[in-house]
Structure formats: structure tokens, C-alpha cells
C-alpha positions as CSV (number, residue, x, y, z in Angstrom):
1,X,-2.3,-47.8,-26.1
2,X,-4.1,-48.8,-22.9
3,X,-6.9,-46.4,-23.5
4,X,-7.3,-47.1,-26.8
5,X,-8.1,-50.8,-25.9
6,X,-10.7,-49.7,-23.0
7,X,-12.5,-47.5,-26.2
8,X,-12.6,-50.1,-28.3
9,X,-14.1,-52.3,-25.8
10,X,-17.1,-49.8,-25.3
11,X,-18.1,-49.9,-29.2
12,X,-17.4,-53.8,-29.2
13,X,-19.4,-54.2,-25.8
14,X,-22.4,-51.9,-27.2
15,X,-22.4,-54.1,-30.4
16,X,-22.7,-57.2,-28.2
17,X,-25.8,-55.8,-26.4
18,X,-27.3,-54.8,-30.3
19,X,-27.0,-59.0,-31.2
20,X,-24.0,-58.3,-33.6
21,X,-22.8,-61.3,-34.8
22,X,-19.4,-59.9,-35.8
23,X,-18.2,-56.5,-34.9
24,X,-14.5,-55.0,-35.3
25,X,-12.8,-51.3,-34.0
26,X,-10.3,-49.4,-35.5
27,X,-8.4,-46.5,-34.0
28,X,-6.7,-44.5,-36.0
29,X,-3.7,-41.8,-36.1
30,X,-2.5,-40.9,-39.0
31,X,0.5,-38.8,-39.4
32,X,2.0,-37.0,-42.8
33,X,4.9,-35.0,-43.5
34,X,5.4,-33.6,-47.0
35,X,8.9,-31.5,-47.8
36,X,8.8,-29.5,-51.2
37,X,11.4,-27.5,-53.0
38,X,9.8,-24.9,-55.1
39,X,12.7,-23.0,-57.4
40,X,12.2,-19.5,-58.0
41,X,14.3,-17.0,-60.1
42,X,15.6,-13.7,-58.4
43,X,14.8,-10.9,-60.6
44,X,17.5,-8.8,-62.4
45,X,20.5,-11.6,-60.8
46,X,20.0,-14.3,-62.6
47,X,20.1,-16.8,-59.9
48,X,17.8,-19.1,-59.0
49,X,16.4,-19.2,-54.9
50,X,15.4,-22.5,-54.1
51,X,12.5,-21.8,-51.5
52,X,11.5,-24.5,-49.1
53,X,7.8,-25.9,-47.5
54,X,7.6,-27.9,-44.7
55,X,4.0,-29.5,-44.1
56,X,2.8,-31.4,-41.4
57,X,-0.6,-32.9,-41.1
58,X,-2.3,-35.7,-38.8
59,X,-5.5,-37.0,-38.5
60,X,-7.3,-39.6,-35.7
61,X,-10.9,-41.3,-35.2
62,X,-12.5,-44.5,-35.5
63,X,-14.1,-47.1,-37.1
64,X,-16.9,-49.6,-36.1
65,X,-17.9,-52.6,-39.0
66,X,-21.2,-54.7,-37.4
67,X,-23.2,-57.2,-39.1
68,X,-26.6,-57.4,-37.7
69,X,-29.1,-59.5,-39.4
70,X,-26.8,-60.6,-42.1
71,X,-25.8,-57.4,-42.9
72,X,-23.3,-55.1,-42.7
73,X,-23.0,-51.4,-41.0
74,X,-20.3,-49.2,-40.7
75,X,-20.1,-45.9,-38.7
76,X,-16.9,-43.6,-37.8
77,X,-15.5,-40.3,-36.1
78,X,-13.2,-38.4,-35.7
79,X,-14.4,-38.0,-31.7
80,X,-12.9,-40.6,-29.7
81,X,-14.7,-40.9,-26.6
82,X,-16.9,-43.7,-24.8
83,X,-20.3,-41.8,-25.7
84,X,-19.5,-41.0,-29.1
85,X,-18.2,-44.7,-29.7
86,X,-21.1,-46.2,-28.1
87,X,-23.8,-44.3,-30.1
88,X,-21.4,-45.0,-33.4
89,X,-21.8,-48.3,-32.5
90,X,-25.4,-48.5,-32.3
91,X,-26.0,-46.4,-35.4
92,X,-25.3,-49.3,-37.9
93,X,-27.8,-51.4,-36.6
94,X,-30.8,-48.5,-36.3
95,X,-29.6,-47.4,-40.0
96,X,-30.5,-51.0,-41.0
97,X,-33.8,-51.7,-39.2
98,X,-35.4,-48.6,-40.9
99,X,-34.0,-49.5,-44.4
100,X,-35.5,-52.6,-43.4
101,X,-38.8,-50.8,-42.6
102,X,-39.1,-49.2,-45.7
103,X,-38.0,-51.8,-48.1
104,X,-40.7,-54.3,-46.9
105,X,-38.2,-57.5,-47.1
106,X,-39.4,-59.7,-44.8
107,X,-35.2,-61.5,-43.9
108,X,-34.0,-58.4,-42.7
């Protein structure tokens, strides 16, 4: 859990330095077990084989919410590391400015 919190700190930190006026990191682990029963009948017996599955599945990344400028960004990964959570925390902003850009709106 330690580690996680020193991550997190590098996307909040980077958001900081990019004038966020709120920023917020979630990291994530997601775990999933599914059990299943599929029935199957045995030819020329009769009986019916009840065949088991056994699936096991887990996921982990990240999250980084921003506004900047009155608006909101959102980036995520599923690479947890400092550089990746720095540049996913940058990306919100720089997606943004050149929406901005383009749109012409003057508030941005």
C-alpha cells in the first residue's frame, strides 16, 4: 500500500505543477473468480457428467480526474509507474488547451 501512495503522489504532484484546481488518483486491482457447472450427457450410458470451469481473472491501473480551467480531464493505464503516471497526468490538461485552440472560446 506504501507504494501505491508514493504513485499517487507523482500524478497529484504533476497536476499541482499544471495549475489543477482539483485533481484525484485511483489505483486499482481488480480481482474475479467465476466457477461454472456445465452438464453434459455421456453417450450410450445415460448418465449425465457434470464438467467443471474454474476461471480466474484480475486486472490493475489507474486513474487521474483534473480540472484545469474549469474543466474536466481524465486519463488512465494500465502501467503503473512514476513516468507513465506523470505524463497521464499531464495529458488532461494538453488534451484541453488544444480543444481550446480549435474551438476559438475565449474562457477556456
Amino acid at each position: 500500500m506504501r507504494r501505491s501512495k508514493k504513485l499517487g503522489a507523482v500524478a497529484l504532484a504533476e497536476a499541482k505543477k499544471l495549475k489543477a484546481t482539483y485533481a484525484d488518483v485511483r489505483i486499482v486491482r481488480i480481482g474475479d473468480q467465476r466457477i461454472g457447472l456445465r452438464l453434459s450427457p455421456e453417450r450410450g450410458t445415460g448418465k449425465t457428467l457434470a464438467v467443471p470451469n474454474v476461471t480466474e481473472d484480475s486486472s490493475f491501473g489507474f486513474g487521474v480526474r483534473v480540472i484545469v480551467n474549469g474543466a474536466w480531464g481524465f486519463a488512465s493505464s494500465p502501467i503503473v509507474t512514476p513516468e507513465d503516471m506523470t505524463m497521464k497526468a499531464s495529458r488532461p490538461r494538453s488534451g484541453r488547451s488544444q480543444a481550446c485552440q480549435k474551438s476559438g472560446v475565449r474562457d477556456c
